[in-house]
PAVEXVO-426569 format. One record per residue (C-alpha): x, y, z. Coordinates in steps of 0.05 Angstrom, whole numbers, padded with zeros to 5 digits, always signed. Example, Ala and Ser with C-alpha at 12.3 -4.5 7.8 and 13.67 -1.06 7.14 Angstrom:
% residues 2
+00246-00090+00156;+00273-00021+00143;
This chain:
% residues 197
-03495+00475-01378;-03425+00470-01419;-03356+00507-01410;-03324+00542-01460;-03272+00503-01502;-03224+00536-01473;-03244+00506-01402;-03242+00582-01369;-03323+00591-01365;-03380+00554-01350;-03449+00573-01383;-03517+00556-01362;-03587+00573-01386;-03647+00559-01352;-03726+00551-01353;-03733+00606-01347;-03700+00636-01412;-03644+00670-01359;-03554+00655-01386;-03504+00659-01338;-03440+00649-01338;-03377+00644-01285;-03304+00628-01271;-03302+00551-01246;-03291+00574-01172;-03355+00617-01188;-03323+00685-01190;-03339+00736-01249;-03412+00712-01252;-03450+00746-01309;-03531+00737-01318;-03574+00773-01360;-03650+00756-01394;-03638+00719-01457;-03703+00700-01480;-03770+00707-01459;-03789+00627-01453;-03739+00573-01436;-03673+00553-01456;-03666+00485-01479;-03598+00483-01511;-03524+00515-01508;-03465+00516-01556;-03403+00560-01569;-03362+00571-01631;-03303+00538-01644;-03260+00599-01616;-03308+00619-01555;-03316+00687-01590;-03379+00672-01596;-03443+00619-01566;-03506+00600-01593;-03580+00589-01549;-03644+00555-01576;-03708+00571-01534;-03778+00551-01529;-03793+00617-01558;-03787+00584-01630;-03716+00621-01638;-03647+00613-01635;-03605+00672-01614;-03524+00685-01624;-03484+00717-01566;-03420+00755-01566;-03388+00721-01504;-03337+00778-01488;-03405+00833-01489;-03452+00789-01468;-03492+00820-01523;-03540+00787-01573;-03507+00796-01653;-03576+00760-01688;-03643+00719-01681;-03645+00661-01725;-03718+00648-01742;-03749+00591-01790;-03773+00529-01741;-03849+00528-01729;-03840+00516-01654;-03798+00502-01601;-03725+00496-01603;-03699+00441-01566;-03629+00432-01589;-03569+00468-01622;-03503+00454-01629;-03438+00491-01667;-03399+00459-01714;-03335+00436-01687;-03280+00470-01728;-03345+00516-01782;-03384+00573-01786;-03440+00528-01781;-03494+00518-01730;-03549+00458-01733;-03616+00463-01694;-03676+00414-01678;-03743+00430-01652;-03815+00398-01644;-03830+00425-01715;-03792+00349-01724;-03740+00382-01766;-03663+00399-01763;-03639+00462-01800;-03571+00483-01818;-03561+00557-01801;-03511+00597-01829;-03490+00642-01760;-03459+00701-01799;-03519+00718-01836;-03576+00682-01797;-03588+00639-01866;-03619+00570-01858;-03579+00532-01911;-03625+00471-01920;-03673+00434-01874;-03669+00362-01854;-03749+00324-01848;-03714+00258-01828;-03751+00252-01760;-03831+00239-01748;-03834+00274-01677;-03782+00322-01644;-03711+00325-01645;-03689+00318-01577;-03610+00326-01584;-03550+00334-01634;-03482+00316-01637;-03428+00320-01683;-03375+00275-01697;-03315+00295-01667;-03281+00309-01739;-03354+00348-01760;-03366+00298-01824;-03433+00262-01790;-03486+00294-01748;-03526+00244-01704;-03596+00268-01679;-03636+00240-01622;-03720+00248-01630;-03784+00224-01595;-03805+00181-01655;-03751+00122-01617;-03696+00135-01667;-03623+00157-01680;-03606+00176-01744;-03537+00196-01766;-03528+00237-01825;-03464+00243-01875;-03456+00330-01887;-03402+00313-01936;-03453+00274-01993;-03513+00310-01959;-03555+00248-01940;-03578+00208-01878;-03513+00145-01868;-03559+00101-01822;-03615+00091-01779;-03607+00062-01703;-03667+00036-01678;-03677-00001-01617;-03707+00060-01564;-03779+00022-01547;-03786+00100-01519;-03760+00169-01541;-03686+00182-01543;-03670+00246-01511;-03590+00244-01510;-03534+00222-01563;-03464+00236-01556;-03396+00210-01599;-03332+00180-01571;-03286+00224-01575;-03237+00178-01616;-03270+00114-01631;-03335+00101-01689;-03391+00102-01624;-03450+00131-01608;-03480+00129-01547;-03558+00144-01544;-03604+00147-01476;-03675+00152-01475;-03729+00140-01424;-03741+00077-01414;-03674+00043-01412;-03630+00032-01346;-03566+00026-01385;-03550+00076-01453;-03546+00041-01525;-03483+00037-01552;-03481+00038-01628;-03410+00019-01671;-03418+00050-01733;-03366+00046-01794;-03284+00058-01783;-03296+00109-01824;-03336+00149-01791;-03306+00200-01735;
């Protein structure tokens, strides 16, 4: 579930591979069948034009928002799709999935631009930096790793997850990540260079 940058809708996806989306006081409500298995991740374009779904169903699919009608099927991981998230000022999407790797998608022409093998089990979650330089993924094999788009190569490893991270997420204006996974009562809380944002 996530709104809209904007803050005027609120989309949600379920198990059962069915999108909706509504007005915060629920009016305007919109549902259709997106894909056929479930719906494991959610993420709009910078402008809200446009929002992005990865499924079970091995594929990730783009949306026009105002039609509510699907533009492409991006198709390249081996099995499910657990994550994706759009870049936050690009025409760039990233994706992970149980295949254990994170592919860079091109959303205009449904182009995977280069594949990430970084992780030994499956990617759980993404997030970009607030500024989009680093991408910081979240897998089963107890790891985060954060890696630098600008030089094209992984900036660091956090380890400490005796069980598989499922969630990362960025301050929004300090260098932190903070990572949850199953086993731990309280989230980790990573600083990371000033640099990074």
């Amino acid at each position: 579930m996530t709104f809209t940058h904007s803050g005027a809708y609120l989309a949600s996806a379920d198990q059962s591979g069915i999108i909706k989306y509504f007005q915060p006081n629920m009016n305007n409500l919109t549902a259709w069948q997106g894909h056929r298995e479930a719906i494991r991740g959610l993420s709009f374009s910078p402008d809200d034009s446009r929002f992005a779904t990865a499924s079970d169903d091995s594929t990730i699919c783009i949306w026009s928002f105002e039609e509510s009608r699907k533009e492409s099927v991006l198709t390249g991981h081996g099995w499910d799709v657990k994550c994706v998230e759009w870049h936050p000022t690009k025409g760039l999407l990233v994706s992970g999935s149980k295949d254990n790797q994170i592919k860079f998608w091109d959303p205009r022409t449904g182009t995977a631009l280069t594949t990430l093998h970084i992780h030994k089990n499956t990617i759980q979650a993404l997030s970009w930096s607030p500024n989009g330089n680093f991408l910081a993924s979240a897998s089963r094999d107890q790891t985060v790793r954060v890696f630098d788009i600008r030089a094209m190569k992984e900036f660091c490893d956090l380890r400490g997850h005796k069980k598989e991270v499922c969630s990362v997420a960025w301050h929004p204006t300090h260098p932190i990540l903070v990572s949850g996974g199953s086993r731990r009562r309280r989230p980790a809380l990573g600083r990371l260079a000033p640099g990074v944002r």
